[in-house]
C-alpha positions as CSV (number, residue, x, y, z in Angstrom):
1,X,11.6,-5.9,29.3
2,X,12.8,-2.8,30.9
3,X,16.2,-2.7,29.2
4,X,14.4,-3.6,25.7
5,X,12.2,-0.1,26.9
6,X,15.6,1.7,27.2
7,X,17.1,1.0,24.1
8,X,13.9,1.7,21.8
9,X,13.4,5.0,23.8
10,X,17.0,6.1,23.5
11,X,16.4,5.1,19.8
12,X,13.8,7.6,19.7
13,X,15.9,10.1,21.6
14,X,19.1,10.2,19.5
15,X,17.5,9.9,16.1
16,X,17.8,13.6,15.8
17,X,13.8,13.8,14.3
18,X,12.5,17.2,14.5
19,X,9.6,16.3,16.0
20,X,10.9,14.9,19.2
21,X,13.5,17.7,19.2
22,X,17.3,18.0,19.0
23,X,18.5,20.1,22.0
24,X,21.0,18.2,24.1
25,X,20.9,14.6,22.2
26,X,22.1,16.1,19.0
27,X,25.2,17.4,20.7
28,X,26.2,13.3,21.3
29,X,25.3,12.4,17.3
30,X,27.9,12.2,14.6
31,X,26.6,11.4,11.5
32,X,28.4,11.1,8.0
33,X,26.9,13.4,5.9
34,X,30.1,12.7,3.1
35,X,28.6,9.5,1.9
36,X,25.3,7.8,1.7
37,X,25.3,4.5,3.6
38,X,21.7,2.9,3.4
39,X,21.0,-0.2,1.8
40,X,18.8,-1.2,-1.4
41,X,18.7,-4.6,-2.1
42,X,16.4,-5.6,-4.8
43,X,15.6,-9.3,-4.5
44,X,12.6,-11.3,-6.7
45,X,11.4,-10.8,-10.2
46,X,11.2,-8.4,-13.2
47,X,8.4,-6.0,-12.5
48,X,7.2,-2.7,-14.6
49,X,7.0,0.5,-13.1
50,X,4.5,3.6,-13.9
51,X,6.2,4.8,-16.9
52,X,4.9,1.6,-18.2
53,X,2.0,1.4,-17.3
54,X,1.5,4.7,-18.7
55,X,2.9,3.5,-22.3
56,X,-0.6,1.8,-22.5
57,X,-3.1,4.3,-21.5
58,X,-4.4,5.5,-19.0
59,X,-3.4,4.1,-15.7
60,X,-5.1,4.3,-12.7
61,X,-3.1,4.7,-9.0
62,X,-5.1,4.0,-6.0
63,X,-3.7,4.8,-2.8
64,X,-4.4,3.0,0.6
65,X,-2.9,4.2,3.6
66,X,-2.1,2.1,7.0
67,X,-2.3,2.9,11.0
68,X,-2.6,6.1,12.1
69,X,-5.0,9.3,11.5
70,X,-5.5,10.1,7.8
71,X,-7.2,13.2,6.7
72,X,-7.7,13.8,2.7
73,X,-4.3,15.0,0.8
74,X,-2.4,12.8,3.0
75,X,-1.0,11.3,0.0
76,X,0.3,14.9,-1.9
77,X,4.1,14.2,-1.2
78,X,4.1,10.7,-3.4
79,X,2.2,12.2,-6.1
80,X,3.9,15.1,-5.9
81,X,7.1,12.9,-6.4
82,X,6.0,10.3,-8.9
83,X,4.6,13.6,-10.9
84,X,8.3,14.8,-11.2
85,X,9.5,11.0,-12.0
86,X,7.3,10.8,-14.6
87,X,7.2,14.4,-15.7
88,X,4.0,14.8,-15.7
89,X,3.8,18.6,-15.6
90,X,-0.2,19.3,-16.1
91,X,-2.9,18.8,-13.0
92,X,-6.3,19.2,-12.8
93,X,-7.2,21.9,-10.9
94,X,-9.7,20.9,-9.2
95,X,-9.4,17.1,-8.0
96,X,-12.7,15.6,-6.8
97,X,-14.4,14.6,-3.9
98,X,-16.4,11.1,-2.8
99,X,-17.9,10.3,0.0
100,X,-18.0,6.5,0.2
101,X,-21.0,5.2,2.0
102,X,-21.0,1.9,3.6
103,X,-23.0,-0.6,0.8
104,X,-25.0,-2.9,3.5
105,X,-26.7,0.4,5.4
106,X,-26.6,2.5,2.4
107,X,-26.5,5.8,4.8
108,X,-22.8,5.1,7.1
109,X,-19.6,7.4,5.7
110,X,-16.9,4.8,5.3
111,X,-14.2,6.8,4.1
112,X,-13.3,9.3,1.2
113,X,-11.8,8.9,-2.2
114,X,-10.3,12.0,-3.5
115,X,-9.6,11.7,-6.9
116,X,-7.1,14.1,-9.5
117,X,-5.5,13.8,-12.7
118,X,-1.9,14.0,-13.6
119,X,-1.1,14.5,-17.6
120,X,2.4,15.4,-19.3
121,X,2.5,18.7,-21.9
122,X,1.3,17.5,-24.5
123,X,-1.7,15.2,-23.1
124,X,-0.5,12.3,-24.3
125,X,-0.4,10.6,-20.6
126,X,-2.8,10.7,-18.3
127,X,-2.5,9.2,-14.8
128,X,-5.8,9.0,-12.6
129,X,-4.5,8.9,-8.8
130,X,-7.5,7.5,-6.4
131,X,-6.1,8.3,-3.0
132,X,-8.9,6.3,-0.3
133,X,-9.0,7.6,3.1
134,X,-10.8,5.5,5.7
135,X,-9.0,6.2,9.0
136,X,-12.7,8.0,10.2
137,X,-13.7,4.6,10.8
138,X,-11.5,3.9,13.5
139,X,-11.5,7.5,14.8
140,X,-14.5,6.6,17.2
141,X,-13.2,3.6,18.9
142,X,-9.9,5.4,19.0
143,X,-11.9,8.1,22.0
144,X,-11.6,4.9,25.1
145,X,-7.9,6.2,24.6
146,X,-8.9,10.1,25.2
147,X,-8.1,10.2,29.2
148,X,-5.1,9.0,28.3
149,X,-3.7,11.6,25.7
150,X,-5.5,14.1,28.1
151,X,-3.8,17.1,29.9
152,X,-5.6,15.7,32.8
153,X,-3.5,12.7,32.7
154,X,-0.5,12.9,30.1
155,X,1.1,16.1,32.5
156,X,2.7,13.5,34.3
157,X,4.6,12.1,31.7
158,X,8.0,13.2,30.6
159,X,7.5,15.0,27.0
160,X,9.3,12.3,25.1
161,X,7.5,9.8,26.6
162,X,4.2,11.7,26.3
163,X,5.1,12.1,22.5
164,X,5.2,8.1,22.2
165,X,2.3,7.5,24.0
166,X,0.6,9.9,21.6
167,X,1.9,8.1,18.3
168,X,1.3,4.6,19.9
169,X,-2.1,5.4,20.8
170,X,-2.9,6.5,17.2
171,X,-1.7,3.4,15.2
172,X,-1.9,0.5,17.8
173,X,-5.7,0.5,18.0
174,X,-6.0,0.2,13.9
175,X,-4.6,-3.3,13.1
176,X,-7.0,-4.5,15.8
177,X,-10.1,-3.1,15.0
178,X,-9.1,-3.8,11.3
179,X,-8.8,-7.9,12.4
180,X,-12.6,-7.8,14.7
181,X,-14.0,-5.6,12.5
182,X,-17.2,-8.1,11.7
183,X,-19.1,-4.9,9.7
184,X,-16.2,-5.3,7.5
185,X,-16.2,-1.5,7.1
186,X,-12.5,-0.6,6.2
187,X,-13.0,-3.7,4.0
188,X,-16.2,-2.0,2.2
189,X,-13.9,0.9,2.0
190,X,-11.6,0.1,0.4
191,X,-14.4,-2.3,-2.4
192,X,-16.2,0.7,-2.6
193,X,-13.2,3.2,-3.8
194,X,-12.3,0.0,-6.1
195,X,-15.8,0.4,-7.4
196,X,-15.5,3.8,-8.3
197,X,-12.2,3.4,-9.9
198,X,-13.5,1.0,-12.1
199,X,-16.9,2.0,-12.9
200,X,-16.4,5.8,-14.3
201,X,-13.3,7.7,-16.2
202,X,-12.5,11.4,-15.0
203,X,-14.9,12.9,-17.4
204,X,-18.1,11.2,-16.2
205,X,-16.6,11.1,-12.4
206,X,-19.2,13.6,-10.8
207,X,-17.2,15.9,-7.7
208,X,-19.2,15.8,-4.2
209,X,-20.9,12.7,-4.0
210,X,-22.0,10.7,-1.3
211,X,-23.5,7.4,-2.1
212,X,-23.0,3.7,-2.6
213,X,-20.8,2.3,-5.7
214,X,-23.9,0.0,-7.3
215,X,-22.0,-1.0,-10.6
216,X,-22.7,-5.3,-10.0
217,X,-19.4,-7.4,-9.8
218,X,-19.8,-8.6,-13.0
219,X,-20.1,-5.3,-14.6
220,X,-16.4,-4.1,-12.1
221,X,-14.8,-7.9,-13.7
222,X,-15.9,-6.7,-17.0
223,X,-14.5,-3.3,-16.5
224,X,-11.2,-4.5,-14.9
225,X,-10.5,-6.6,-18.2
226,X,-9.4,-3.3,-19.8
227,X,-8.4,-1.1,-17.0
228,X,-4.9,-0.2,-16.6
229,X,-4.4,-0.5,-12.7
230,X,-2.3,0.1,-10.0
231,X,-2.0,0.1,-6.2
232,X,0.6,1.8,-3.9
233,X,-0.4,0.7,-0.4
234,X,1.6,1.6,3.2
235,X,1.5,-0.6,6.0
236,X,-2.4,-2.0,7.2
237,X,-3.2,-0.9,3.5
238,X,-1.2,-3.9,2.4
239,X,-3.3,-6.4,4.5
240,X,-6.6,-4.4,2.8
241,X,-5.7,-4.1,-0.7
242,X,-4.6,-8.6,-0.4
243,X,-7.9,-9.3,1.1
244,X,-9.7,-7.3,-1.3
245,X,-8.0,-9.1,-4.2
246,X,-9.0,-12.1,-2.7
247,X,-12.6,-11.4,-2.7
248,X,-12.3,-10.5,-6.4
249,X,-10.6,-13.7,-6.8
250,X,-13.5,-15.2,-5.1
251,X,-16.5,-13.8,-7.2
252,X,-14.1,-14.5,-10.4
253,X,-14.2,-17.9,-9.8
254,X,-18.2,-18.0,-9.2
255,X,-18.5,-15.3,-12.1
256,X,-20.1,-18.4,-14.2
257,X,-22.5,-19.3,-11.8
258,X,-24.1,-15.6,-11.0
259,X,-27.7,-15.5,-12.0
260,X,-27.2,-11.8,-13.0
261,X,-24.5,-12.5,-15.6
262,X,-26.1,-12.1,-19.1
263,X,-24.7,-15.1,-20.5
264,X,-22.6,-17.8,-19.5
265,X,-20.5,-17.4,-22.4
266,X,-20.1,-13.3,-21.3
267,X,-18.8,-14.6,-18.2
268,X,-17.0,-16.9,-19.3
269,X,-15.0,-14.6,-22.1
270,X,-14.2,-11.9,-19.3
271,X,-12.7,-14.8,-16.8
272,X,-10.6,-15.7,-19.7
273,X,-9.4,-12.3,-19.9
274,X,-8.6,-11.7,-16.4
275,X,-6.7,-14.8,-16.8
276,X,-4.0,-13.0,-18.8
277,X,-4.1,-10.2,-16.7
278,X,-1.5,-8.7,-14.7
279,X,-1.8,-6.4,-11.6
280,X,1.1,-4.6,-10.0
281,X,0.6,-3.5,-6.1
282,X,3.4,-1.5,-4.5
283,X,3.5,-2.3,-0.7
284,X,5.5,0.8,1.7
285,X,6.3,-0.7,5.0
286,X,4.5,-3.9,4.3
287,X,3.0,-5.7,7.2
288,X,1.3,-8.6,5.4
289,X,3.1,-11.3,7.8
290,X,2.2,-9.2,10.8
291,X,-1.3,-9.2,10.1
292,X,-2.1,-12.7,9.3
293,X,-0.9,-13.9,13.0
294,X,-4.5,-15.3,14.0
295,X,-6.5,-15.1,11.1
296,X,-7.6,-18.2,8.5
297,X,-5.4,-19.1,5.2
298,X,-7.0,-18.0,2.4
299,X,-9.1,-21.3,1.0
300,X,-6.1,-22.0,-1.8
301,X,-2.8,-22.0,-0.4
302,X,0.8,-24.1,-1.1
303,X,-0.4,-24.6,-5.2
304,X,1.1,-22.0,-6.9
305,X,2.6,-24.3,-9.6
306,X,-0.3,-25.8,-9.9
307,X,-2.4,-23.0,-10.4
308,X,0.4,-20.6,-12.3
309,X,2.7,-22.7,-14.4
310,X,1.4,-23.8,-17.9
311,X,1.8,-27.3,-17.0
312,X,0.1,-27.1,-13.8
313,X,-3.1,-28.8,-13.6
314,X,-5.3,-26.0,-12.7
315,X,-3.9,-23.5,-15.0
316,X,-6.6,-23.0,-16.7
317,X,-8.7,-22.1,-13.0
318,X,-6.3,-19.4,-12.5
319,X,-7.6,-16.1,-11.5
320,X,-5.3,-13.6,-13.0
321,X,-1.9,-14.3,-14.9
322,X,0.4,-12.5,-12.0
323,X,-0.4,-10.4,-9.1
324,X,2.9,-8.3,-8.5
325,X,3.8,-7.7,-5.4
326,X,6.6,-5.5,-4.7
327,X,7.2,-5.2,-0.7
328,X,9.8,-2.4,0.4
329,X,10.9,-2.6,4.1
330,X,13.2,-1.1,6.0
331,X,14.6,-3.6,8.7
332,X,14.9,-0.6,11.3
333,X,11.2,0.2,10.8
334,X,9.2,-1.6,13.7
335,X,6.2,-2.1,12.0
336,X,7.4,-3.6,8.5
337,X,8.7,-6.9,7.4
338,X,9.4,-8.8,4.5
339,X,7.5,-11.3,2.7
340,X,9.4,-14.8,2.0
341,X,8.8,-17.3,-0.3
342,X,6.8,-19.7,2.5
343,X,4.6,-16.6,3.2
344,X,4.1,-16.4,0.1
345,X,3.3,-20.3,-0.9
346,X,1.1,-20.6,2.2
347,X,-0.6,-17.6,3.2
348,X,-1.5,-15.6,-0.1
349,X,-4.2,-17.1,-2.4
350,X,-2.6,-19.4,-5.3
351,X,-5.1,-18.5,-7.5
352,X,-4.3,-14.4,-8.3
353,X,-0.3,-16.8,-9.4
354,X,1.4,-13.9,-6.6
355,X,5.3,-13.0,-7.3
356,X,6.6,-10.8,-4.8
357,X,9.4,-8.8,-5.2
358,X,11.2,-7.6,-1.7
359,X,13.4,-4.5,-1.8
360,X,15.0,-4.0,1.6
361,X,15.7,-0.6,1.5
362,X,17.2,1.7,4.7
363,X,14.9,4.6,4.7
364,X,15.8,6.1,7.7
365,X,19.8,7.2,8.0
366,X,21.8,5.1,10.2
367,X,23.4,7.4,12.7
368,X,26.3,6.9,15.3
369,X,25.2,7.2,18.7
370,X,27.9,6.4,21.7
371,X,29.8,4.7,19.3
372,X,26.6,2.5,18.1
373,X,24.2,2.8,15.3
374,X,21.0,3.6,15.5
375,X,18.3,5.1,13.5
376,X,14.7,6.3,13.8
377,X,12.3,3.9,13.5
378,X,9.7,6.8,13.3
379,X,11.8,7.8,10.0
380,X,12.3,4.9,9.1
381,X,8.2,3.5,8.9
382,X,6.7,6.8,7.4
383,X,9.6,8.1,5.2
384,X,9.1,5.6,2.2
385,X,7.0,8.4,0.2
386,X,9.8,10.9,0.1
387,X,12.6,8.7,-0.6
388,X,13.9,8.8,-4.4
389,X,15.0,5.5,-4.6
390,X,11.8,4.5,-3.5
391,X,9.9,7.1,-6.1
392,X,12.3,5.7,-8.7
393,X,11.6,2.4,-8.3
394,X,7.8,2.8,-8.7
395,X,8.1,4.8,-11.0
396,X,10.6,2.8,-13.8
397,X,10.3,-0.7,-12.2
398,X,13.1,-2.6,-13.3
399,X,13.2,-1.7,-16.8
400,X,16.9,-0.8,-17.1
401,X,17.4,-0.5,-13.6
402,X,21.3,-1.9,-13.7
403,X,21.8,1.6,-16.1
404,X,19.5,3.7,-14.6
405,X,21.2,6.8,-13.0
406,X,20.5,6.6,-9.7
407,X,19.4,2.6,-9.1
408,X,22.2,1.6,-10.6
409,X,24.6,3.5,-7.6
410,X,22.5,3.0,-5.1
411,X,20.3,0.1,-5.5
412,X,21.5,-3.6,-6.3
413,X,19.1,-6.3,-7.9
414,X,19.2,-10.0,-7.6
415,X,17.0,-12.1,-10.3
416,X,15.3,-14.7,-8.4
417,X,14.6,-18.0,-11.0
418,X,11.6,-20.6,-10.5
């Protein structure tokens, strides 16, 4: 265990990351700076990116972050990026503020949705970016840690060791609160920013609020069966955002049988529009395997073809037509991994028909260290937002990706068949 200790600390050590400084270690690093090593390996199914989403309408971005402390803005570097993708040129200058408030107490903060708009010159596309912050929920649990980041007790640590005692303590604690979490508040936090999204357009969105989403289920199904949405996710977001979608999936299916619908045949025309539906969800550092280590399968598992393929004999009890699922991961980053087809078949819900997409991407440069590589995992988990192949990605999807300037060079794609 010790030597294992060693080799992740000198890791940490000779990555050359500002934050842990560069003094000494960076004297022992030869990097080459002539030629762009990392890996991008594209490997699942066609999938569109922004710019077409954006060719319908108005699309609508929500943004879930993962572990660690989040404060409001947090997600300014990826819009920043997918603005200049895009070129979408015009922001609103003011974005605005909800506070969401947990739906079963109607008076607990659970988090905050910041909301702005992104447009190109001439208005003719408008992107709505919902970025959900609910890392205040943890916060308080977080302070049983507080001796030990104290002065009073960290002083005795070396400073790189104090530094990783620092970052660990932040983002350990989340996952695990997230998986005993029987108030289901980051759940509710992440339903209520949905609820939002879905329930209002920028015009009638109201800045400074601080209440409970009420729009009913049915009215959000109804809403969602001509909504043009997206999700960009980052690590715990990913486990979220899935469970989320399976909730929809869940009051989809008993859509019929709510008392509050105003007619079975209402009900029964929106369900048969969400059946053609398709949802795209971006997953940074995705940590969906990670996270479903203890926790029940999802109550319709291994029936994919039965439930997706035209044939199948559920078809027609499918929930929506595809969820995409596009999971980047960088094998140096500690807390990421990739999603394989027997995840997929037995652990995600058949019924949202889910086609995942990996992209294996080095984020983090791979360095020579003592004549052996090593990179940053630090780099390598939160990087994914500021990486243009990354940007690019979301941004075009595949469309033309084997011409595209810059995917073409540095990305390569391999077409997965059923």
């Amino acid at each position: 265990m010790s030597g294992k200790f060693f080799i992740l600390a000198a890791l940490f050590l000779l990555s050359g990351c500002e934050s842990f400084g560069r003094g000494v270690a960076q004297a022992f690093i030869e990097k080459d700076a002539k030629e762009d090593l990392r890996k991008c390996e594209v490997s699942g199914y066609e999938f569109p990116g922004l710019e077409d989403y954006l060719q319908k309408g108005v699309v609508k971005v929500m943004m879930i972050h993962g572990v660690g402390t989040h404060t409001p803005g947090y997600s300014a570097r990826i819009k920043e990026n997918l603005a200049q993708a895009l070129n979408l040129t015009v922001r609103s200058a003011r974005n605005k503020n909800i506070t969401l408030i947990d739906p079963q107490d109607k008076k607990t903060p659970i988090g905050n949705l910041l909301v702005s708009r992104l447009q190109n010159k001439d208005r003719t596309q408008t992107l709505i970016f919902y970025e959900l912050t609910w890392s205040g929920i943890t916060s308080a649990e977080k302070q049983v840690l507080t001796y030990d980041n104290s002065g009073t007790y960290s002083y005795k640590r070396a400073a790189f060791n104090n530094s990783m005692k620092t970052f660990l303590n932040d983002v350990i604690p989340d996952p695990m609160i997230y998986l005993v979490d029987d108030k289901k508040l980051i759940l509710n936090s992440a339903k209520q920013a949905t609820c939002w999204m879905l329930s209002s357009d920028w015009d009638s969105l109201q800045d400074k609020q601080s209440k409970v989403c009420e729009v009913s289920s049915y009215n959000q199904m109804r809403n969602l069966t001509h909504e043009n949405i997206v999700y960009i996710t980052h690590s715990l977001g990913s486990r979220i955002l899935l469970d989320s979608v399976i909730d929809v999936a869940d009051e989809i299916s008993n859509l019929k049988l709510n008392p509050d619908s105003p007619s079975t045949a209402e009900a029964q025309r929106i369900i048969d529009i969400l059946k053609h539906k398709e949802i795209s969800v971006f997953m940074l550092a995705n940590q969906l395997p990670l996270l479903q280590i203890g926790r029940p399968k999802p109550s319709v598992t291994n029936q994919i073809e039965t439930y997706c393929s035209p044939q199948g004999k559920k078809y027609s009890s499918r929930v929506f037509q595809q969820v995409k699922i596009i999971a980047f991961s960088d094998p140096n980053d500690l807390l990421s991994y990739g999603i394989p087809q027997e995840f997929v078949d037995g652990y995600i819900d058949s019924r949202i028909c889910p086609l995942v997409t990996n992209v294996d991407i080095n984020i983090a440069d791979i360095i020579s260290a003592f004549g052996v590589g090593v990179v940053n995992p630090l780099t390598a988990h939160t990087e994914y937002d500021n990486d243009m192949r990354v940007i690019e990605i979301i941004a075009r999807g595949t469309r033309n990706l084997d011409t595209n300037r810059l995917l073409s060079q540095r990305c390569s794609f391999t077409r997965l068949s059923n």
